[in-house]
N, C-alpha and C positions, 0 to 999 in steps of 0.2 A: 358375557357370562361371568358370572362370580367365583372368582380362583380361587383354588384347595387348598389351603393348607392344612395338610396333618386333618384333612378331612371338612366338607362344606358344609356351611347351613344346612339343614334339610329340609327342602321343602315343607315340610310337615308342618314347623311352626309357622311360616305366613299362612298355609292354608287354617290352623287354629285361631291366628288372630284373624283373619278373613272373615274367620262364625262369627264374631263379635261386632267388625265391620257391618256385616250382613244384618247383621240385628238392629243394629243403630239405623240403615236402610231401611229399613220396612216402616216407619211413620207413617207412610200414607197410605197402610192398610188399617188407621186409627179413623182415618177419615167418619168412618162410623159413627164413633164415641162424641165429637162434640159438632158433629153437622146439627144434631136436635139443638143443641145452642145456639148456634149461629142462627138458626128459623125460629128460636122464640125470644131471644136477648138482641136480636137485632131487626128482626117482624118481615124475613124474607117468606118467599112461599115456594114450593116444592121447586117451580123452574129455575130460580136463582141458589138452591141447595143442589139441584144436578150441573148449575153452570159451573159453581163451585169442583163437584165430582168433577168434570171436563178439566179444570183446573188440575185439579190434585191428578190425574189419570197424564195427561199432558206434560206437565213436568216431570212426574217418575219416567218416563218412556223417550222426552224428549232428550235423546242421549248421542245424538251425532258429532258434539263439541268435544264430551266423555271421550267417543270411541276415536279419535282423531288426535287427542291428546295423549290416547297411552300409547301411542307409538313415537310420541316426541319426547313425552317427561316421564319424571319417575313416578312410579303407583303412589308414595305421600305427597304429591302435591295436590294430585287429581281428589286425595282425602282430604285435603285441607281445605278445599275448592267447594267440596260437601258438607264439609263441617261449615263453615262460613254462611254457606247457602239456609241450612237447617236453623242458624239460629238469628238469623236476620227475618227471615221467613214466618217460622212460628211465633216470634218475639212478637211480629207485628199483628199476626193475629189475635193473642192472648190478650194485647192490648187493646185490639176491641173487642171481644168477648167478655173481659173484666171491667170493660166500661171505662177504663182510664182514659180512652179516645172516642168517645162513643159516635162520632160523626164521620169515622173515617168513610170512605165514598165507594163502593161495592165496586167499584173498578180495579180500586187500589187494594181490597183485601180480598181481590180476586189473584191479582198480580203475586201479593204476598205468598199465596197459598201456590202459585207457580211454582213461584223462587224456593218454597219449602221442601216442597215436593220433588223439585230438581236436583236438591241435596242427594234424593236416592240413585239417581241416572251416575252423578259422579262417582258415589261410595262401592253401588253396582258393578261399574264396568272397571274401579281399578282394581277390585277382589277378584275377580270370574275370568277377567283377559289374565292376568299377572299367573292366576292357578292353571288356568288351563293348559299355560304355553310351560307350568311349571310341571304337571302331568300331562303331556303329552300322551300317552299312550292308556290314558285311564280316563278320557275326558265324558263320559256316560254318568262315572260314578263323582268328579268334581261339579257336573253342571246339577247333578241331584243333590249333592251335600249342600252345595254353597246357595243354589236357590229354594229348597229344603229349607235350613233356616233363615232366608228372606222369608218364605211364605209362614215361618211359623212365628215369626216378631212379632206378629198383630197379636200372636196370644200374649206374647210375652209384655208387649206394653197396655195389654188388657187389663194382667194379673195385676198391672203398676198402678193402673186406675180405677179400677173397683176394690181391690185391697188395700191398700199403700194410700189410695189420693181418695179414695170414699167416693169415685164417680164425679169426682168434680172439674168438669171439662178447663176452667178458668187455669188450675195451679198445673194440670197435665199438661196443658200447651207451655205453658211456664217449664214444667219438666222436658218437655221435647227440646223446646229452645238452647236450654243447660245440658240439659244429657246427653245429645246427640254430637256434642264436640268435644265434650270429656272424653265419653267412649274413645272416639277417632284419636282423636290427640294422643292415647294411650296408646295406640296398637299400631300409627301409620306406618313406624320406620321396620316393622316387622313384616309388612305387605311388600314383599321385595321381589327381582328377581334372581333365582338360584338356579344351578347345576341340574336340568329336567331329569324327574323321577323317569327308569326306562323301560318299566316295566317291568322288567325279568328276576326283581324279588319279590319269590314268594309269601314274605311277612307282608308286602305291600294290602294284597285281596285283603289280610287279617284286621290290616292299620283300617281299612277301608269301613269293613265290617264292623268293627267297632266303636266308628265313629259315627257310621248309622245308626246300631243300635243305642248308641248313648242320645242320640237327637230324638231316638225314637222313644226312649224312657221319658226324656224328657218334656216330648210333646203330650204325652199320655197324663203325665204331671202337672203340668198348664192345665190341662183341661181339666182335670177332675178340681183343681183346686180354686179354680175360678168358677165352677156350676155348685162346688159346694160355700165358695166365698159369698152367691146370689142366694143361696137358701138361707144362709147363716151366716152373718155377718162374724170374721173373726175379731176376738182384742188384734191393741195394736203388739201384744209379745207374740202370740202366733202368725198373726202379719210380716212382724220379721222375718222371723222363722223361716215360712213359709218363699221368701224374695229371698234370702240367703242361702238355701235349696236351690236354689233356679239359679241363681248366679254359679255355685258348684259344679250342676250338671253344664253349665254353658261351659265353665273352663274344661269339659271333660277334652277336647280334640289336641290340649295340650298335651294331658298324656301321652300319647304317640313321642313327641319330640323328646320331653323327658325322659322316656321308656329308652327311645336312640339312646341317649345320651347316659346314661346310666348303666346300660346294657346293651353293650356296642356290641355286635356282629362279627365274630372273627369267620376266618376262613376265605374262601373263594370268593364270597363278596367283598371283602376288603381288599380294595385294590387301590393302587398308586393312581392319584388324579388322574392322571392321564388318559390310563385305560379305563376310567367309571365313566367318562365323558364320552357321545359320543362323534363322530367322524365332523361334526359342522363344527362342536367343538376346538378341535385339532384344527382346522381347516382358519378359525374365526381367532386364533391364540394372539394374545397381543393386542387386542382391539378394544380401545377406551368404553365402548355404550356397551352395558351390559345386557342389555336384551338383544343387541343384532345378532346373534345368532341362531334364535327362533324365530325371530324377523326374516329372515334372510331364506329360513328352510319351508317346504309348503306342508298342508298339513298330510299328505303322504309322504314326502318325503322325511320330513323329523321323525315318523313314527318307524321308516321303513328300516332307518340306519339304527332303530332301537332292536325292534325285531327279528330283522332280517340279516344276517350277516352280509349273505354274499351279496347282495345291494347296497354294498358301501362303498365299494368303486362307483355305482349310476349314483350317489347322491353325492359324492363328491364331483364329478363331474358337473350334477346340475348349480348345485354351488359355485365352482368355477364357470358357469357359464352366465353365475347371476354376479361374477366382480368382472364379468370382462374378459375374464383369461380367455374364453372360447369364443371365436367369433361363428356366432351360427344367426342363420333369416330369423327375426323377431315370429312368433306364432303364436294364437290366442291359447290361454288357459287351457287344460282338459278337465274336467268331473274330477275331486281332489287335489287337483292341484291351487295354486292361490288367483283370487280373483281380483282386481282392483273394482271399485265400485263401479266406474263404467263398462266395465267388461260383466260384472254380473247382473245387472239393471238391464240389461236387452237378453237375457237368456229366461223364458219360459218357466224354468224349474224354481228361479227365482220369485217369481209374483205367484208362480202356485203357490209358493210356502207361505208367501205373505198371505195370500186370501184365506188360505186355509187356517192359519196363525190368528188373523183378524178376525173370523168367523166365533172360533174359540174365544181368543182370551174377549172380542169384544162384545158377545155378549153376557159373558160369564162377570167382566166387568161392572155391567150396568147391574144386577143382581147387589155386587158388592156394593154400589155407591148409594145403591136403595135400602140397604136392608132392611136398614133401622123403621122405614116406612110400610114395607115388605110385611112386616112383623106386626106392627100396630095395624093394619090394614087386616091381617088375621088375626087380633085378639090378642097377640102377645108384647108384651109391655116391655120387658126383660132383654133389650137388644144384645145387650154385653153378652149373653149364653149364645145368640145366635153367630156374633161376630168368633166367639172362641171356635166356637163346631167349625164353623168355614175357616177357621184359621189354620185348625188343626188338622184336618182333611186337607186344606192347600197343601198344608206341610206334607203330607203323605202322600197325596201325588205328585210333589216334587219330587221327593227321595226316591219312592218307590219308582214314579216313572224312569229314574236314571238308573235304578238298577236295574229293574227288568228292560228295559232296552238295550243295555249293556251285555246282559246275558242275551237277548235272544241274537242281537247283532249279529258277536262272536260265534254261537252256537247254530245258528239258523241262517245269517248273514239279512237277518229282516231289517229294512228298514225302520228309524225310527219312528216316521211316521203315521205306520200301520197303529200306532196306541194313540196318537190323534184321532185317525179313523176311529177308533171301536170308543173312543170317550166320548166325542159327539154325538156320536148314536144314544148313548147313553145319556147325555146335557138335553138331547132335542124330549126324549122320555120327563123328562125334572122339569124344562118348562112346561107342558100339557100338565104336571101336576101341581105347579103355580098358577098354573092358568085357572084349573077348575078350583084350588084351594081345598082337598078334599083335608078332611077331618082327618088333624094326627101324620098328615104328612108333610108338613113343614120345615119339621125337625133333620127329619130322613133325607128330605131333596134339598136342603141347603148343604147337609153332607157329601152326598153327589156329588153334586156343585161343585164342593171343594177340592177334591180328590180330582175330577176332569179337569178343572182350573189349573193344577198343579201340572198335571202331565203335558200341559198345555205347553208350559214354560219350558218344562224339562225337557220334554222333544223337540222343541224346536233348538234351542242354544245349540247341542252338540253336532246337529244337523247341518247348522249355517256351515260350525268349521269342517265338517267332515266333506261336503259337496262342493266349498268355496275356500278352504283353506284356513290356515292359521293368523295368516301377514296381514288383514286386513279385517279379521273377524270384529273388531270393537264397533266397528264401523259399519259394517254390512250388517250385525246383530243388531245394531241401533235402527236401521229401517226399519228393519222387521217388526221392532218392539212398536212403532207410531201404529201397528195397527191397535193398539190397546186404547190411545185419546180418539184416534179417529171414530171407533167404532164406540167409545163411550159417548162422544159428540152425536152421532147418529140412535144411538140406541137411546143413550141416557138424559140427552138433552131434546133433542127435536120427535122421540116418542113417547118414553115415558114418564118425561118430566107433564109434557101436554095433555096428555092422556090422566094425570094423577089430577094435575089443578083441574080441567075440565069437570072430572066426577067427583072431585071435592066440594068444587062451584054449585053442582047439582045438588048435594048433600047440604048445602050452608045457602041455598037460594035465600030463604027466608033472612035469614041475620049473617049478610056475606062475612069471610073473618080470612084473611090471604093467609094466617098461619092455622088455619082449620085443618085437620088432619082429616085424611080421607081414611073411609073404612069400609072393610067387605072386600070380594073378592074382585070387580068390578074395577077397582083402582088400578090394576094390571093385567086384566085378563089378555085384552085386545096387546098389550105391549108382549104378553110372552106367547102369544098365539102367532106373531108376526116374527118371533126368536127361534122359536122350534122351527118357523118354514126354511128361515136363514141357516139353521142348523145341516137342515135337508141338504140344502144347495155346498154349503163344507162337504156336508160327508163327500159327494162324488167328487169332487172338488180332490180332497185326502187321497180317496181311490186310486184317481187318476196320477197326481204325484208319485204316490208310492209304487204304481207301476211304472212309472216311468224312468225313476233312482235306483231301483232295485239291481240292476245292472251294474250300477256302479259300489254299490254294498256289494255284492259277490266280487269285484272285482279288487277292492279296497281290504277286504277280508276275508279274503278268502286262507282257509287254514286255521282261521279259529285267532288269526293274529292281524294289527295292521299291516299291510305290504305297501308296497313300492308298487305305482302301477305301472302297466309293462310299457303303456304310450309315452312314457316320460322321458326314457332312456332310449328311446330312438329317435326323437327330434333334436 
């Protein structure tokens, strides 16, 4: 843990550089923007455009390396690992899209689009583990902020390319390759670990709020100025203009740190290191690796020695009993306490989440990796408007889903994944109205989409640590996350990709053409009629989990706060 002097870091600013991390992460919800280049500057046809999507979906998620590594190194390396990845990755794409290589071999700029897209898995997981273990006691409202704007970057590098690049996929990938390691380079050594926020300032709920509603100004921003950049082409002075805005509201979460800093806290909250820190702290004093100390605690117990006072004897103890000082019979995990991956992979509650996780984000996925096609197949020419709505609705069900699960947690002790439940219900309604295409609803069910997409992500992260702990989260969320390639490989490659070429094939019998765009509603009917039924099978799926965890939600928070569970301190 990071020593005081005369008062510590605040967490505050790596969770601010974290939004900017996040942002540079989200690339491969661009996938959109130059897939139609890749199918007509290179003459692939729609199943080599979803193998593609399989690619890009596969390395964002494949993140088991990530979650393995934040418990060995420090959060800028695992960013420099991303950085690295981003620009090796795009570089080599841009170079065949710009024709500079124009025979590279679909293997290889399959591979490419891996390795780019892998950049996100490492940028991800050293933002979101490093924060979460840095708010312990607020991890509802960290998994929503920080994956909040991941989900909102797609608008952000939207505005970059329809206003700023004119739509030009060649010089964007050119900008991803450049950008995405400036960005990081700038902000890694601020992605650190600090002194864990404990909750029990009341400015904190305020910091929190404001830094939603600033993400939330700013998504509202993105989007009107990207549907008015597609009506109305700006100059390039209000083009500026306009990216120089965005950039502002992006620095807003630094506020907070500066605010500290400015205007420091006297009173009862200012207190001698010692006593700010809490009991693992004391416990862990003198120890070189600055994150063993969250390491070490699980994720009921860090939160219990925040909250709870008189449970700082039972967490000291379990501490002592995790250096040895206590010799007690070795015993499996309980619900909250920490899991190792072998011990969570044979429990039940585990592969519910996953299916249920996979159900969501994997079909919600294949939507995203189509749209562009999605759109043309209804009459809409105009992708860039549709990828913003989905951009900006993900962004809102990231957020919001972490704040309202956070409140109803605390207040209701509901499990998170009853908003899983009620949003599938709602995704299975959005595919039957893809399916049929009805008139003037495209707009509306990509919106949907987005917003249950988001709550998708947002309830499951806090979930993993909440039922499996804190000590192993990077790693156990990283399973979780391969339901997103897997179920893009199934949904996006082996249904809809075959389903699209077959009725395009039908549509171009007469003068075949493999970059023929298919049209009508016909081109995905059959694919989201077999999405809604999958949806079905989540919902009970959700159901069932959520009753099953619900036990362990009353038991974890009960009192409106996190506790100490009572099985802990008697083994």
């Amino acid at each position: 843990m990071l020593k005081e002097k005369g008062g510590s870091r605040p967490p505050w600013v790596g969770l601010g550089a974290a939004v900017w991390v996040q942002i540079a992460s989200g690339t491969t919800a661009t996938f959109p923007l130059y897939s139609h280049a890749l199918k007509s500057v290179l003459g692939f046809d729609q199943r080599h455009i979803t193998l593609l999507g399989v690619a890009n979906d596969i390395g964002e998620n494949l993140s088991l390396l990530p979650g393995i590594a934040c418990n060995k190194f420090p959060p800028w390396l695992l960013v420099v690992v991303g950085s690295l990845a981003a620009f090796l990755g795009y570089g080599v794409i841009f170079l065949a899209v710009s024709q500079i290589l124009p025979s590279l071999h679909f293997l290889l700029l399959w591979l490419a689009l891996l390795v780019a897209a892998n950049s996100s898995a490492w940028l991800t997981t050293s933002v979101v583990v490093t924060n979460m273990r840095n708010f312990p006691a607020s991890r509802g409202s960290v998994a929503g902020v920080l994956k909040g704007y991941g989900g909102i970057s797609g608008a952000v590098w939207t505005e970059i390319y329809s206003i700023l690049l004119h739509n030009n996929s060649s010089t964007f990938l050119l900008f991803l390759a450049v950008g995405v390691p400036v960005i990081c380079f700038s902000m890694m050594f601020l992605v650190r670990p600090c002194t864990p926020a404990t909750g029990d300032d009341p400015a904190e709920h305020y910091h929190f709020l404001f830094v939603q509603g600033s993400s939330v100004i700013m998504g509202v921003y993105l989007l009107v100025s990207t549907i008015l950049g597609n009506v109305s082409p700006f100059s390039d002075a209000v083009s500026y203009a306009l990216v120089t805005v965005m950039v502002l509201l992006l620095m807003a979460p630094l506020a907070v740190p500066l605010k500290m800093t400015l205007f420091p806290r006297n009173g009862s909250k200012s207190e001698s290191p010692e006593q700010s820190v809490g009991p693992s702290e004391s416990l862990t004093h003198g120890k070189d690796e600055s994150a063993e100390p969250l390491l070490a605690s699980s994720s009921a117990g860090a939160l219990g020695s925040f909250n709870d006072e008189d449970d700082s004897s039972e967490v000291a103890e379990l501490l002592a009993l995790g250096e040895g000082a206590v010799k007690q019979k070795k015993r499996r995990p309980k619900r909250g306490e920490d899991f190792k991956l072998s011990e969570a992979i044979v429990k039940a509650d585990f592969w519910l989440l996953f299916l249920v996780f996979f159900v969501g984000i994997g079909t919600g996925v294949t939507v995203l990796n189509n749209l562009a096609q999605i759109g043309i197949a209804q009459g809409e020419e105009d992708t860039t408007t549709l990828l913003s709505i989905f951009s900006f609705c993900n962004f809102l069900g990231r957020l919001g889903g972490g704040v309202v699960s956070e409140h109803f947690v605390r207040t209701r002790t509901l499990p998170r994944t009853i908003w899983m439940t009620f949003t599938q219900i709602i995704m299975l309604i959005v595919y039957l109205l893809f399916a049929y295409a009805i008139n003037g609803t495209l707009y509306p069910a990509v919106a949907f989409l987005g917003v249950c997409f988001g709550v998708q992500v947002s309830a499951m992260v806090p979930t993993v640590s909440e039922v499996f702990g804190l000590k192993h989260f990077g790693v156990l969320s990283s399973i979780m996350s391969l339901g997103n390639p897997i179920g893009a490989f199934l949904f996006s490659v082996l249904l809809a990709g075959n389903i699209y070429d077959n009725e395009a094939a039908k549509q171009h019998v007469i003068l075949p053409d493999s970059a023929a765009s298919c049209l009508g509603p016909n081109c995905f009917k059959l694919t989201f009629l077999i999405l809604a039924g999958v949806c079905g099978a989540g919902i009970i799926l959700s159901v069932i989990l959520t009753l099953r965890i619900k036990p362990v939600y009353r038991m974890l928070y009960a009192g409106g706060s996190f506790r100490l569970p009572q099985t802990s301190a008697s083994h």
